[in-house]
TIVONU-451005 format. One line per 3 residues: number of its first residue (from 1); for each residue x, y, z of N, C-alpha, C, O. Coordinates in nm, 2 decimals, decimal comma, padded with zeros to 4 digits. Layout:
BEGIN
NUM> X Y Z X Y Z X Y Z X Y Z; ...
END
This chain:
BEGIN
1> 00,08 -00,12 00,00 00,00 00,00 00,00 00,09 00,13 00,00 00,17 00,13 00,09; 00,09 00,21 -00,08 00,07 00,38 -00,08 00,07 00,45 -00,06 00,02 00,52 -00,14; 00,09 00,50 00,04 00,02 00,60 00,11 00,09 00,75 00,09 00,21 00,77 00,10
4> 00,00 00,85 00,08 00,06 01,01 00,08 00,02 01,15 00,11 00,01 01,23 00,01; 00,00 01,18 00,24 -00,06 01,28 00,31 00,05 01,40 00,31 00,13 01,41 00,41; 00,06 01,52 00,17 00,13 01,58 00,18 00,09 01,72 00,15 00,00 01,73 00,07
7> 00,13 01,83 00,19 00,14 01,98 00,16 00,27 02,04 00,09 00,37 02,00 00,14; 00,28 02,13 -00,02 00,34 02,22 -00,07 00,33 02,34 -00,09 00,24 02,37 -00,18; 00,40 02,45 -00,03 00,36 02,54 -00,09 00,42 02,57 -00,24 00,53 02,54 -00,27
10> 00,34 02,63 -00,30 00,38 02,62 -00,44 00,32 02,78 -00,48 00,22 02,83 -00,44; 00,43 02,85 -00,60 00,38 03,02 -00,62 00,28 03,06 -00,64 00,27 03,18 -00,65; 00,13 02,97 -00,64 00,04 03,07 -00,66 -00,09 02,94 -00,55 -00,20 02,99 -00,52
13> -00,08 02,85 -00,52 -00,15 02,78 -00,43 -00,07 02,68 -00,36 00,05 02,66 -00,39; -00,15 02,59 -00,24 -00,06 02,54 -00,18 -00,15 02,36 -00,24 -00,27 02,35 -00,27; -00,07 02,30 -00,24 -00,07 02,17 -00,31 -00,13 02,11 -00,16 -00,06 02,15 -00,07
16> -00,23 02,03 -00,11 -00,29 01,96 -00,01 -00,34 01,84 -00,07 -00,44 01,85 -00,14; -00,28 01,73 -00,06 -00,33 01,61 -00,10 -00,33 01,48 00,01 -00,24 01,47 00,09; -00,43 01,40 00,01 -00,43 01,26 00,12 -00,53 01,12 -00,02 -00,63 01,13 -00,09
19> -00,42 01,02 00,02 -00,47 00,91 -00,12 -00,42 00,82 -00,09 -00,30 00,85 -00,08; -00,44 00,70 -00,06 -00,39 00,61 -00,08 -00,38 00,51 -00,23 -00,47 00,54 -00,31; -00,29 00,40 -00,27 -00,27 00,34 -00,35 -00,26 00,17 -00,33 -00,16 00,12 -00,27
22> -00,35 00,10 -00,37 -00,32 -00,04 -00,33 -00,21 -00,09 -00,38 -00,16 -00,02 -00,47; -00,15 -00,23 -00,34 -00,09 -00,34 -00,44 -00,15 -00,37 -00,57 -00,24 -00,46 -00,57; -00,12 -00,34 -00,63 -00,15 -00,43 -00,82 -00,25 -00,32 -00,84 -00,35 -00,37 -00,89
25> -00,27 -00,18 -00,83 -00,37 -00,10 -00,81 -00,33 00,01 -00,92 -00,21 00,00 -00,94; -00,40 00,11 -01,00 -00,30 00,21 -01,09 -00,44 00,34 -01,05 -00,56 00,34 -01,05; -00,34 00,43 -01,01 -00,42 00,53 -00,96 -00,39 00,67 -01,05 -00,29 00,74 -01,04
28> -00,50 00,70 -01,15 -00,49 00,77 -01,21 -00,50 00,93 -01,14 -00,59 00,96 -01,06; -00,39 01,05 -01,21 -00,45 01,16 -01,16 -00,47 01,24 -01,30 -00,40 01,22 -01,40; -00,55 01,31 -01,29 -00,59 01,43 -01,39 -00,63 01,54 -01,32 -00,67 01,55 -01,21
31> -00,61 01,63 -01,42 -00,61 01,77 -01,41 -00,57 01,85 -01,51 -00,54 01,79 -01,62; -00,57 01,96 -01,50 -00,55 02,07 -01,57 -00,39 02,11 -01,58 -00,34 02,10 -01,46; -00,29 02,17 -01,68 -00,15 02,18 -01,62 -00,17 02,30 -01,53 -00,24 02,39 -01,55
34> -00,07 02,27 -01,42 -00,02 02,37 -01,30 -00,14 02,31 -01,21 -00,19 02,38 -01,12; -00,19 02,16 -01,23 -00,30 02,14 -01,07 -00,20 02,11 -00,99 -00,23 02,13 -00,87; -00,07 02,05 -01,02 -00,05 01,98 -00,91 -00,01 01,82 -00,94 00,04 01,75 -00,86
37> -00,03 01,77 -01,05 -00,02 01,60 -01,10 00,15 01,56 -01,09 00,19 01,45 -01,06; 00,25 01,69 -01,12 00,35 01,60 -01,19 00,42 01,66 -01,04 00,53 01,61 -01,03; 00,39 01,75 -00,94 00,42 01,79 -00,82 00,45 01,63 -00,75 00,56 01,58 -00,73
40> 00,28 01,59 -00,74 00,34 01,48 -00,65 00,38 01,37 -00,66 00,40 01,29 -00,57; 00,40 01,33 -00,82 00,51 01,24 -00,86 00,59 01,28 -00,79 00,59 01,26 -00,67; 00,72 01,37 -00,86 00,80 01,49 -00,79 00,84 01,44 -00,61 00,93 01,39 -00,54
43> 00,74 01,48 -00,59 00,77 01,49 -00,43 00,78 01,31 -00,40 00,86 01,27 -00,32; 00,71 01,22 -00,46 00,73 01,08 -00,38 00,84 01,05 -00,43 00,91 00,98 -00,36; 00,91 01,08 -00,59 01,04 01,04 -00,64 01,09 01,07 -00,54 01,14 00,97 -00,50
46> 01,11 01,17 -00,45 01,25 01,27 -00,37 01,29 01,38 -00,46 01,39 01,43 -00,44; 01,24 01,41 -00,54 01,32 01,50 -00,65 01,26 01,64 -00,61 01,31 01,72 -00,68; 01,14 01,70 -00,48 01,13 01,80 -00,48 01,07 01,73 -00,35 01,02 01,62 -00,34
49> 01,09 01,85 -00,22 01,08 01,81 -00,09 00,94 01,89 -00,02 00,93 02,01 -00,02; 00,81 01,79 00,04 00,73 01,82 00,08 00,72 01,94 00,20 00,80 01,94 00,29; 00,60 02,08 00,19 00,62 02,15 00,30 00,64 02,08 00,43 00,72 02,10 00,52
52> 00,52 01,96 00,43 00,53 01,90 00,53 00,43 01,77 00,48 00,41 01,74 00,36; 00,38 01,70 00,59 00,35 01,56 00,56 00,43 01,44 00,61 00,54 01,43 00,67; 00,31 01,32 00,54 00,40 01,20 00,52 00,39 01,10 00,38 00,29 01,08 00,33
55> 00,53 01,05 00,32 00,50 00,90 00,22 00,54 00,82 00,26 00,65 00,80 00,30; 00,40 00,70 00,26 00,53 00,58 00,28 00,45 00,47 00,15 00,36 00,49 00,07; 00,54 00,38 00,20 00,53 00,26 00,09 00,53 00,13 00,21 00,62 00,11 00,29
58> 00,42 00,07 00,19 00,40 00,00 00,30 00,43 00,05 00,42 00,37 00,15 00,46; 00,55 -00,02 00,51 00,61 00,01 00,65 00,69 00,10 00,64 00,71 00,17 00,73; 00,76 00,12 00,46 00,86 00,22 00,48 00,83 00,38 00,47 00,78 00,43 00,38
61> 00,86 00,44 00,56 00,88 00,62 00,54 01,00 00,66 00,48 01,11 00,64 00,52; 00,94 00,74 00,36 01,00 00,78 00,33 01,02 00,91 00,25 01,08 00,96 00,15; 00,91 00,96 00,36 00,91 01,08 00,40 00,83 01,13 00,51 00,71 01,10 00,50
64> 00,86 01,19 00,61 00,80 01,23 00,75 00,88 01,41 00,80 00,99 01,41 00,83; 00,82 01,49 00,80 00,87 01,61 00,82 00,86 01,60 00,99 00,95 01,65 01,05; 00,80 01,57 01,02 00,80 01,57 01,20 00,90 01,46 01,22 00,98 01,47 01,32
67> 00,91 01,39 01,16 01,05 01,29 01,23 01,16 01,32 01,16 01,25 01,23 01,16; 01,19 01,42 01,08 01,30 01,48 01,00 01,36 01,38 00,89 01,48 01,37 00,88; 01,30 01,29 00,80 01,26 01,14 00,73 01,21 01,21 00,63 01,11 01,28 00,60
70> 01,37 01,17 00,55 01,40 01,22 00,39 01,47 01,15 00,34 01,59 01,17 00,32; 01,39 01,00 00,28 01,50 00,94 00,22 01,57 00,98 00,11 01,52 01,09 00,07; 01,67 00,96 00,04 01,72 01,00 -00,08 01,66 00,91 -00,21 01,63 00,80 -00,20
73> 01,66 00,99 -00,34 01,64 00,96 -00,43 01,66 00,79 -00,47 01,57 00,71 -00,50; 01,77 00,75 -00,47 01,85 00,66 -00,51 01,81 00,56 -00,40 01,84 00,44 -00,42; 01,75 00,59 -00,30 01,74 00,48 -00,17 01,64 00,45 -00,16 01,62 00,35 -00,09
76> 01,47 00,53 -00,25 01,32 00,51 -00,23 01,28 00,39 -00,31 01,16 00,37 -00,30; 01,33 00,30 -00,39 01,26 00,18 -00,46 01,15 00,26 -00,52 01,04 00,25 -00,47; 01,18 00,33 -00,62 01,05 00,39 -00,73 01,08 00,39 -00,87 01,19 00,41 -00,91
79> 00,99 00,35 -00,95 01,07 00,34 -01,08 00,97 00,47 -01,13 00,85 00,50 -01,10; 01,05 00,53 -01,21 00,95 00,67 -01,29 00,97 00,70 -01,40 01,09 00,71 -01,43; 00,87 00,72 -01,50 00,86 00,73 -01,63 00,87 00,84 -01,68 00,80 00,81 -01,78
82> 00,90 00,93 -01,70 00,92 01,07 -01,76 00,83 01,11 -01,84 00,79 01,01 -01,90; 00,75 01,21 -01,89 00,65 01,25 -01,99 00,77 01,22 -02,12 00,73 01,14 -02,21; 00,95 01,27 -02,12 00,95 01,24 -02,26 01,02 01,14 -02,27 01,09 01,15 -02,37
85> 01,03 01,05 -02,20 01,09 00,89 -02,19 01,25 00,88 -02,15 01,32 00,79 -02,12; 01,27 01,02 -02,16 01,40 01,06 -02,07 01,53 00,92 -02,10 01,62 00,89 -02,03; 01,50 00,84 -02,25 01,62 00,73 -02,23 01,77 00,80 -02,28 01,77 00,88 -02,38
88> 01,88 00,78 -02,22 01,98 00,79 -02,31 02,04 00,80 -02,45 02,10 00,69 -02,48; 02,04 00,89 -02,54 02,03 00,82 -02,64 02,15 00,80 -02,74 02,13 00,80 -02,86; 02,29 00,80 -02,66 02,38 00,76 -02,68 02,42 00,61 -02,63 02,52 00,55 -02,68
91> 02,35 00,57 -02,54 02,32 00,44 -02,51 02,26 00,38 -02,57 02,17 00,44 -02,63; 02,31 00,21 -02,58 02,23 00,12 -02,62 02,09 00,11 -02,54 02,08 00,16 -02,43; 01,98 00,03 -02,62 01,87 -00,01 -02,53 01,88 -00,13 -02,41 01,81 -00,15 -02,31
94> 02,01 -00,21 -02,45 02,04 -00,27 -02,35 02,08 -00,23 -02,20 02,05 -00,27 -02,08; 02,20 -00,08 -02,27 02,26 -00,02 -02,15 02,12 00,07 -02,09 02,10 00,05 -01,97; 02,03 00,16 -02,16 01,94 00,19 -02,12 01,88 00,12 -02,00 01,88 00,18 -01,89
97> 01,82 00,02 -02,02 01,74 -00,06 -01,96 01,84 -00,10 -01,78 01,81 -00,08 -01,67; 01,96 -00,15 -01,85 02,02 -00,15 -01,70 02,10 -00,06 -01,61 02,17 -00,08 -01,51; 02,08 00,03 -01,68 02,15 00,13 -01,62 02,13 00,13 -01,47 02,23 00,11 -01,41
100> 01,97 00,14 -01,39 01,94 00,14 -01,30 02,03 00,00 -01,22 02,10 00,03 -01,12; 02,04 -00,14 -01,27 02,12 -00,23 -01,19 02,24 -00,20 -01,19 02,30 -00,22 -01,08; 02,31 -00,15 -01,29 02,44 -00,10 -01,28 02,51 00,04 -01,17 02,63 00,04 -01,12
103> 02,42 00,12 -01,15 02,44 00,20 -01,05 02,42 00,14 -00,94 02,52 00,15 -00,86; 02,33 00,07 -00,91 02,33 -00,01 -00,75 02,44 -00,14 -00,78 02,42 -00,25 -00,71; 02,54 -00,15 -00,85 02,63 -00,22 -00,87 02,60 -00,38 -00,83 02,68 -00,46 -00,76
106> 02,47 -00,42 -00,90 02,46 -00,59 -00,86 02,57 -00,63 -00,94 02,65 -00,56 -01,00; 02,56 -00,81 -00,94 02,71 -00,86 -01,00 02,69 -00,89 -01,16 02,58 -00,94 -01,17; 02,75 -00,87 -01,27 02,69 -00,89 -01,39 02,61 -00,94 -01,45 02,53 -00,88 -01,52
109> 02,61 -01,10 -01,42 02,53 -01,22 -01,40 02,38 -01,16 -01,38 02,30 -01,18 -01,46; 02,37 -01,11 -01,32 02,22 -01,05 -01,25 02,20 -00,97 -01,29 02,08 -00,95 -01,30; 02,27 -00,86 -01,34 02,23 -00,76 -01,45 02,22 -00,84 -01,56 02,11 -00,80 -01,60
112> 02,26 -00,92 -01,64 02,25 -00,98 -01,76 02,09 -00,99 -01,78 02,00 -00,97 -01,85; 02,13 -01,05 -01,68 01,97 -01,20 -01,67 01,84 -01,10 -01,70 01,76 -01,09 -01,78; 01,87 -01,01 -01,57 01,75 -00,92 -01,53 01,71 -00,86 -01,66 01,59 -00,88 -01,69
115> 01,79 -00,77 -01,74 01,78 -00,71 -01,82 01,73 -00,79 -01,95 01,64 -00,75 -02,02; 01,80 -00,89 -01,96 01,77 -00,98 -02,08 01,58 -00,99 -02,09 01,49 -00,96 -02,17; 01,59 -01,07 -01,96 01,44 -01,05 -01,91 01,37 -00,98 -01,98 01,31 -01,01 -02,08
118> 01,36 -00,83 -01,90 01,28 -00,76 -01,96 01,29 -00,66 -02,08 01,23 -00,56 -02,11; 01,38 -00,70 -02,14 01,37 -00,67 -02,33 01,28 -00,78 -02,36 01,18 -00,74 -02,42; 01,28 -00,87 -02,34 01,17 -00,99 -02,40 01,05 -00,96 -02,35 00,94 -00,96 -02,42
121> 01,04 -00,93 -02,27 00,87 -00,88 -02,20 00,86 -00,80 -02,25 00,75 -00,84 -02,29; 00,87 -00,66 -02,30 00,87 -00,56 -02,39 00,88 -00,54 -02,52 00,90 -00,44 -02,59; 00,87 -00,66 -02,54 00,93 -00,73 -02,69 01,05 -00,60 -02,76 01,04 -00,54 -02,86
124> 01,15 -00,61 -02,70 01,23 -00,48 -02,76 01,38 -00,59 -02,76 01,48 -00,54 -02,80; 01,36 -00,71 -02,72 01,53 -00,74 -02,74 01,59 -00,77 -02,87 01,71 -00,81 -02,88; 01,50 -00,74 -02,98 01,56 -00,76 -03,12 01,65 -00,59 -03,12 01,74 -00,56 -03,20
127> 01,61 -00,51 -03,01 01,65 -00,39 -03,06 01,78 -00,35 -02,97 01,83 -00,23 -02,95; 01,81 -00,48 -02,90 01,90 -00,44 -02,77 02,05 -00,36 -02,82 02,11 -00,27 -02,75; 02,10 -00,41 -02,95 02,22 -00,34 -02,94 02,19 -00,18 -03,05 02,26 -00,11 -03,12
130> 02,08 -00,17 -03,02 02,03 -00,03 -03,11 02,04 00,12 -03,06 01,94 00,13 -03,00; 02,12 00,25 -03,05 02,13 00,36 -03,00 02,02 00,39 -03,00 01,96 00,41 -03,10; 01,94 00,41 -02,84 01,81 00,44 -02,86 01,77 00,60 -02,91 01,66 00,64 -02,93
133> 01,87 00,67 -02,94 01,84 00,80 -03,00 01,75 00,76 -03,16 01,70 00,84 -03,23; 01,75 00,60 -03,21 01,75 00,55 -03,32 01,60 00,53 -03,31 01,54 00,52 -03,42; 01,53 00,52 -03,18 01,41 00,43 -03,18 01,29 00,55 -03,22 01,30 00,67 -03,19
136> 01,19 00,49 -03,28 01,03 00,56 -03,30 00,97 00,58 -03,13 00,96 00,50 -03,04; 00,95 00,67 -03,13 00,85 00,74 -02,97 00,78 00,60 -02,90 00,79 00,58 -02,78; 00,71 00,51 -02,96 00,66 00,39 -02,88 00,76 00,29 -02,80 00,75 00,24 -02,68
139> 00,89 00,29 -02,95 01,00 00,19 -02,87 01,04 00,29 -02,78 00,97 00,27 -02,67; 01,10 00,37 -02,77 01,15 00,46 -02,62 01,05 00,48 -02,47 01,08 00,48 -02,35; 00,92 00,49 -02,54 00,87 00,41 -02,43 00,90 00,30 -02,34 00,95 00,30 -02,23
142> 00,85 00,17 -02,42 00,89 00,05 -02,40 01,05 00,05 -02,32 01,05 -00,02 -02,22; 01,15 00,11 -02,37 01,27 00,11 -02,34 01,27 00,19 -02,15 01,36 00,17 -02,06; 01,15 00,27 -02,14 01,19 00,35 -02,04 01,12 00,30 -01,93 01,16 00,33 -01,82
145> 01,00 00,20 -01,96 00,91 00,14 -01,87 00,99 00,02 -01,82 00,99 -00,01 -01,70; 01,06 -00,06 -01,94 01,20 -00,17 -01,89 01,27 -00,13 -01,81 01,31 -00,21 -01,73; 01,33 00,03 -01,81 01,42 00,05 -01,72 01,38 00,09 -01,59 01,46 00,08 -01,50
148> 01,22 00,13 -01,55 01,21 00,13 -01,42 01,15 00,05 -01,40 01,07 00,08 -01,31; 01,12 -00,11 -01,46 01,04 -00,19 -01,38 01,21 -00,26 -01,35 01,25 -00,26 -01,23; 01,28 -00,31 -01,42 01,43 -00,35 -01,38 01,48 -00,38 -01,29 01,55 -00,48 -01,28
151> 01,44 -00,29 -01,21 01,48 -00,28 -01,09 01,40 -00,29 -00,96 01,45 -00,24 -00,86; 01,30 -00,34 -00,97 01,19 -00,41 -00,91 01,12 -00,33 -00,83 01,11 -00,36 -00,72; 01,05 -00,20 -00,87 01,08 -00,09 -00,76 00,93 -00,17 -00,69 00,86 -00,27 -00,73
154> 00,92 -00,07 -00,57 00,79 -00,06 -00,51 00,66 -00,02 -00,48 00,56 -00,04 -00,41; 00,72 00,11 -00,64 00,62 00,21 -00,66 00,64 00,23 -00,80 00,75 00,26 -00,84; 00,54 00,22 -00,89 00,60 00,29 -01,05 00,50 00,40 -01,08 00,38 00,41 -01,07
157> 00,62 00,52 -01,11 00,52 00,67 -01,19 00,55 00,63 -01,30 00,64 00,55 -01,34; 00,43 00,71 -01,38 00,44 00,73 -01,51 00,38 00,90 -01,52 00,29 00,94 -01,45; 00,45 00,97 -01,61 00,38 01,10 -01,61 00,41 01,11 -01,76 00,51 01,09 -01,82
160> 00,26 01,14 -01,83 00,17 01,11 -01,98 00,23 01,06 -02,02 00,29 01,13 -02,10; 00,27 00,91 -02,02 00,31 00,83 -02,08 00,31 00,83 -02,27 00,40 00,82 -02,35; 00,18 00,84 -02,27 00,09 00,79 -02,39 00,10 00,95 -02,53 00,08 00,95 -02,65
163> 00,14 01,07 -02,43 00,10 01,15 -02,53 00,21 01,20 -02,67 00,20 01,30 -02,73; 00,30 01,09 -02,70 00,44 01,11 -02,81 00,37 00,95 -02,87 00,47 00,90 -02,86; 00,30 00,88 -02,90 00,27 00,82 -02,90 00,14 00,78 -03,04 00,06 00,87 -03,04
166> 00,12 00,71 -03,10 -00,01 00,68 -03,23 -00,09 00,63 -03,19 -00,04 00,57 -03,10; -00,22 00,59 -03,20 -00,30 00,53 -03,18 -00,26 00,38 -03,11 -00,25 00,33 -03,00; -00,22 00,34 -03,24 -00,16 00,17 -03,20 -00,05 00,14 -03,12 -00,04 00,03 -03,06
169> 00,07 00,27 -03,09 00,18 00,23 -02,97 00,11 00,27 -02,85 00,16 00,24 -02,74; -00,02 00,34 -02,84 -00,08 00,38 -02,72 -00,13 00,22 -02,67 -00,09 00,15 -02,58; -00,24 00,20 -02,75 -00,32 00,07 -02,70 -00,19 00,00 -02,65 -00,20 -00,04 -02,54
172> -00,06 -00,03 -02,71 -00,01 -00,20 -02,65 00,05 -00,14 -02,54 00,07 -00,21 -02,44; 00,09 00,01 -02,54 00,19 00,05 -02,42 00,09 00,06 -02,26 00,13 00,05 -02,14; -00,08 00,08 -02,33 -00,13 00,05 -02,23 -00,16 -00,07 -02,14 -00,20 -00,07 -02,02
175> -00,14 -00,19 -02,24 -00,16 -00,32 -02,19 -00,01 -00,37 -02,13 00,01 -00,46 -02,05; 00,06 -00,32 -02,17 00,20 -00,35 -02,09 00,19 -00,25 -01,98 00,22 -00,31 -01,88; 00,15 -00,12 -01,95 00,17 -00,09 -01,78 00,10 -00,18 -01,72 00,14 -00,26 -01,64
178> -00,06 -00,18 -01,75 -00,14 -00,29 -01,68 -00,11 -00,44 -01,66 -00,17 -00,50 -01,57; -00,02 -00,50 -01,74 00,00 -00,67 -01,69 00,12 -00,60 -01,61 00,10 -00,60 -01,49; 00,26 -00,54 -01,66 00,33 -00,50 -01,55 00,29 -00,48 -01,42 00,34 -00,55 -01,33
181> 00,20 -00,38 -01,39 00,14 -00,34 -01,26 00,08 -00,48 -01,18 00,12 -00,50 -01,06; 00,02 -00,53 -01,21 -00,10 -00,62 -01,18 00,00 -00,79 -01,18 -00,03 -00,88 -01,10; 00,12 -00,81 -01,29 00,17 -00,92 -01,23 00,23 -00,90 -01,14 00,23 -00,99 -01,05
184> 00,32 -00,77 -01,11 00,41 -00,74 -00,97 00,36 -00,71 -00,88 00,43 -00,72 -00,78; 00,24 -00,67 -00,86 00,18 -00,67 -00,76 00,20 -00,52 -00,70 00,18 -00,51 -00,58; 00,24 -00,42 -00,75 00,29 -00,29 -00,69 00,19 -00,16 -00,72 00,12 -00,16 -00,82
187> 00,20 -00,10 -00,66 00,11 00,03 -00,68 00,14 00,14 -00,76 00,26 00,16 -00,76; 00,09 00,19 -00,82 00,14 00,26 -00,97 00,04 00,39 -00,98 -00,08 00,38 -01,00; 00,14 00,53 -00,95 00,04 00,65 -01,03 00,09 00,68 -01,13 00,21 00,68 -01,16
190> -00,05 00,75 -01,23 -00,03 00,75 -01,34 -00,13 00,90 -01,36 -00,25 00,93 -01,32; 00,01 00,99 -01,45 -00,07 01,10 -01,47 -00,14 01,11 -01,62 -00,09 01,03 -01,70; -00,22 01,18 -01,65 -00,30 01,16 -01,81 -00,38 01,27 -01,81 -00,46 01,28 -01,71
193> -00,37 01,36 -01,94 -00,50 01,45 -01,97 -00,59 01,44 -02,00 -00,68 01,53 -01,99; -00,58 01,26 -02,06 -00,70 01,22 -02,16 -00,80 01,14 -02,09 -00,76 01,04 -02,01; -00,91 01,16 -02,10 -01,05 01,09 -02,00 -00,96 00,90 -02,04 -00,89 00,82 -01,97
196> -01,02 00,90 -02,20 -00,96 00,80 -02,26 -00,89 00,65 -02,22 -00,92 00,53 -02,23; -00,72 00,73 -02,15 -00,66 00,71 -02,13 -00,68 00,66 -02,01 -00,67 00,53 -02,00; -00,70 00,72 -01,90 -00,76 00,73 -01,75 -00,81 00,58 -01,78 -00,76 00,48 -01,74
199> -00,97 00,60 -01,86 -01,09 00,49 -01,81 -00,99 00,32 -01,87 -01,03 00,21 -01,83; -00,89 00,33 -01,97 -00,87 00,24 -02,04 -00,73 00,20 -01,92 -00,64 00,11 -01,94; -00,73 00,24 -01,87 -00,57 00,20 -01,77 -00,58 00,19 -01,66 -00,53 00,09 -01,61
202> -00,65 00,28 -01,59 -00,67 00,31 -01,43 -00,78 00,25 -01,40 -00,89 00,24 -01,46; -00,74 00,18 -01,27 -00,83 00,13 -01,15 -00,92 00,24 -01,10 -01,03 00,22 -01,07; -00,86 00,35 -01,09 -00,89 00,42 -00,96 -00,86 00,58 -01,06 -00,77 00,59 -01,13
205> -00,97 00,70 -01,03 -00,95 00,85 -01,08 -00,97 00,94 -00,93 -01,07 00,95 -00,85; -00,84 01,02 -00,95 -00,81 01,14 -00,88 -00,81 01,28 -00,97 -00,75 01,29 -01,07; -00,91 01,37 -00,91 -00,91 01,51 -01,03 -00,87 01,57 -00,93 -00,91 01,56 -00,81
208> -00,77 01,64 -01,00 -00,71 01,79 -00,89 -00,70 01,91 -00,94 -00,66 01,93 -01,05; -00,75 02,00 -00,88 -00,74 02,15 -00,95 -00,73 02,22 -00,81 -00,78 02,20 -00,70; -00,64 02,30 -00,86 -00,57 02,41 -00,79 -00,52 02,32 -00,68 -00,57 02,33 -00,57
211> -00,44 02,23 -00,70 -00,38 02,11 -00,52 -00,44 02,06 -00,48 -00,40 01,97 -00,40; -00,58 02,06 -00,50 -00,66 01,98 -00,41 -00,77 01,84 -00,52 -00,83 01,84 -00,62; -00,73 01,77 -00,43 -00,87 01,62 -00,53 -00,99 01,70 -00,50 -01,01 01,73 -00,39
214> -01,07 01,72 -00,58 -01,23 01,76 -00,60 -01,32 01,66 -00,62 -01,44 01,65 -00,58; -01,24 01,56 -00,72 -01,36 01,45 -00,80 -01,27 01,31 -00,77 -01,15 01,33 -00,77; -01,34 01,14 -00,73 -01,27 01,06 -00,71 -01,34 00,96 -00,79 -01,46 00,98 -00,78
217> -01,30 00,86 -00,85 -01,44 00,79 -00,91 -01,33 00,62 -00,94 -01,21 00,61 -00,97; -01,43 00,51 -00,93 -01,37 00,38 -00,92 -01,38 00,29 -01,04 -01,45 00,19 -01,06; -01,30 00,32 -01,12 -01,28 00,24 -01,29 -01,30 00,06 -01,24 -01,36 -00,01 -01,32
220> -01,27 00,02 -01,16 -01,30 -00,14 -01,11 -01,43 -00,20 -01,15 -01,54 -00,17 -01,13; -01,36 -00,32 -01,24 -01,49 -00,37 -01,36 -01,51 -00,31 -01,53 -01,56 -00,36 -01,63; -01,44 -00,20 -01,49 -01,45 -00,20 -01,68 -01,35 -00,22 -01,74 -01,34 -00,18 -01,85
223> -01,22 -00,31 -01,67 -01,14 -00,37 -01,75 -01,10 -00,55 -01,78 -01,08 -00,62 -01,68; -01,10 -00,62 -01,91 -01,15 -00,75 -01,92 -01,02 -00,83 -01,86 -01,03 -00,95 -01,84
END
């Protein structure tokens, strides 16, 4: 479980959010730009620090302003998707993909494996020795969702995944976060403009305007 009871102030309103996120769960948020969606990605990566509040991830805190509980970036088990797929593109898709086990320095063997792994789940290992600067907007997707699931996190963002994207790399990119999410069992937000998008991915809808959720509504059952 998910959990994230946080405040920001932010230049023109203050960001106030409380939500929880189950296991195998995808919690969509929408809004308007400047509500607040890519804020609290942001703030559960570590990459921008809550006025106050708490996150945790199950038992772990990993963030608490009264107990002075800040984990670091590199220490929260989150894997995060970037709006523009953020892969390297002087790297291979293979290096891509493991970059994440390579920085936490597992032993090769287990980077191999891991990695091999998920190019085949992604169906992208025909393209492993390919400069991903080389790839069409769907493969760099694909390429960027391998590199944070990789590493087995305990939380996956995605922020608008879908919108660099054609009709047809949308549909399959959507059925890969959903078996991703739902075989690992991990909790997953996901930001999106598009109603669309939302009802065809998400379990669960958060609307935020001006920081705050206004509208909540439960997608469970309209997916086969």
């Amino acid at each position: 479980m998910f959990n994230c009871n946080v405040r920001k102030q932010l230049r023109d309103f203050t960001l106030d959010v409380s939500f929880q996120v189950g296991r195998g769960e995808i919690l969509v948020l929408m809004g308007d730009n400047g509500a607040g969606k890519t804020t609290v990605l942001r703030m559960t990566a570590g990459l921008l620090t809550p006025t106050s509040g708490t996150i945790r991830i199950g038992d772990r805190i990993l963030f608490d302003n009264a107990a002075h509980i800040d984990v670091p970036v590199e220490n929260r088990q989150t894997g995060y998707v970037f709006q523009n797929s953020a892969v390297f593109p002087h790297m291979t898709v293979r290096d891509n993909v493991s970059f994440g086990l390579r920085a936490r320095r597992l032993d090769p063997e287990t980077i191999a494996a891991r990695t091999a792994d998920w190019l085949e789940r992604l169906t992208i290992d025909d393209l492993a020795d390919v400069r991903a600067g080389q790839l069409s907007g769907g493969q760099k997707q694909r390429v960027a969702l391998a590199r944070a699931m990789v590493t087995e996190p305990s939380l996956l963002m995605l922020d608008e995944p879908f919108t660099a994207l054609d009709a047809k790399n949308q549909a399959a990119v959507r059925e890969w976060i959903r078996l991703c999410v739902h075989e690992h069992d991990i909790p997953c937000l996901l930001v999106t403009h598009a109603v669309g998008d939302a009802e065809a991915v998400g379990d669960r809808l958060c609307v935020l305007e001006q920081g705050r959720i206004v509208r909540e509504e439960n997608f469970s059952g309209t997916h086969g």
